[in-house]
Structure formats: C-alpha cells, structure tokens
N, C-alpha and C positions, 0 to 999 in steps of 0.2 A: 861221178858215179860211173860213168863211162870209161873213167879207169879202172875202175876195180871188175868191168864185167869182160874189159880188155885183157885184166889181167888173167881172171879166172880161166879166158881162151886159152891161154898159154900155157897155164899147170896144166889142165887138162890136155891139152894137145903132148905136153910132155911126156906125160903120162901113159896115151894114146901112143907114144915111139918107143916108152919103155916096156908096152906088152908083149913087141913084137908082133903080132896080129894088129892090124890094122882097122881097128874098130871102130871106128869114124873116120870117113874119107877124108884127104886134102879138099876136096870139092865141098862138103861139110864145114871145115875150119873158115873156108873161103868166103862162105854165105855169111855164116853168124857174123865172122869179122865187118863183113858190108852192113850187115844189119845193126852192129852199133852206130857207124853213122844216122844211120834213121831214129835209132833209139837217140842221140844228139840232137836230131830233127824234131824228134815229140816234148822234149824236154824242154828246148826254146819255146814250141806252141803250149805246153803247159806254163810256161811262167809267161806269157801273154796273156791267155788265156783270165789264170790268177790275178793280174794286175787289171784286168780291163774289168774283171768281177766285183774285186775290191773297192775300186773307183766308181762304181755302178751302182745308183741306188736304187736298180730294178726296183721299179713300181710297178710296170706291165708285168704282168703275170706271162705273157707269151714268152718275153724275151727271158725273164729270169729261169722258167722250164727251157729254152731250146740253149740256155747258158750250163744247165744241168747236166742235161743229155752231151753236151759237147765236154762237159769235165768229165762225162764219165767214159767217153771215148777215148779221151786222152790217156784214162789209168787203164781201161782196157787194155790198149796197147800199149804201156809201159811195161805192163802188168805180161804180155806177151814176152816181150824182150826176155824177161826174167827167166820164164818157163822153157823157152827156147834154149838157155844156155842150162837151167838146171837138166833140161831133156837130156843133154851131153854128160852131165855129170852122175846122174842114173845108166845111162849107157854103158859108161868107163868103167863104174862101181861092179854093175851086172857080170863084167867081164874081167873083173880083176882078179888076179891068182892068188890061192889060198896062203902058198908060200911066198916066203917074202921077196922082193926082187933083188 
C-alpha cells in the first residue's frame, strides 16, 4: 500500500510542476514522503496487533476493550495517512486550469 500512496506523491507532485505556480511546497512533498514511512510503521503495528488478537481469547473484559481502543488507534491513523495525501490532491484539483495543459 505504501506503494501506491508513494506513487500517488509523484503524479501529484507532477502535476504540481506542470501548473507552473507552485501549489504545494517542496517542504510539503518532503513531509508527506517521511510520513509514508510511518504510515510503514503503523502497518507493521497493525498486523501485530491483529495476530496478537486473533491468538487471544480475550476473556478479561479489560484487556479485550483496551485491545479495541488500540485497533482503533491504529485505523485512526492509517486512516490519517490517507487524508493527508487526498488533502494534496484537493489542493491540485482547486488549482487546476480550465484549459487543457
């Protein structure tokens, strides 16, 4: 997955040099690119996560709720990543010329 949100940087940053106005910073492109790494980082703690669940035949009621709240942290912020790069591609869109380039 982290190819394909790689990739997406890339058309859009394309995109972003063929408007000629520079509508999202290089300091911009720079972030979100680090931020896939992380998005990398939450992915592994989601399939941790999921296998330790699975394996787990939560009886305690405490453990099986703080096992909840931590999956749902996990899709929060995957769920972040997403948003972060679709923010880029509403940006671009906002700013795209009527005529064709």
């Amino acid at each position: 997955m982290e190819n394909r949100l790689l990739l997406t940087l890339e058309i859009v940053e394309r995109f972003n040099k063929k408007l000629g106005t520079k509508v999202i910073s290089e300091k911009e492109f720079k972030e979100e690119k680090k931020n896939i790494g992380d998005f990398v980082k939450e992915i592994k703690n989601l399939d941790v996560r999921l296998k330790r669940i699975k394996e787990s035949k939560l009886e305690n009621y405490d453990t099986f709720a703080e096992e909840l709240v931590e999956l749902h942290i996990n899709y929060s912020n995957l769920i972040w990543h997403f948003e972060q790069v679709h923010e880029l591609i509403k940006k671009i869109m906002c700013n795209f010329p009527t005529e064709r380039l």
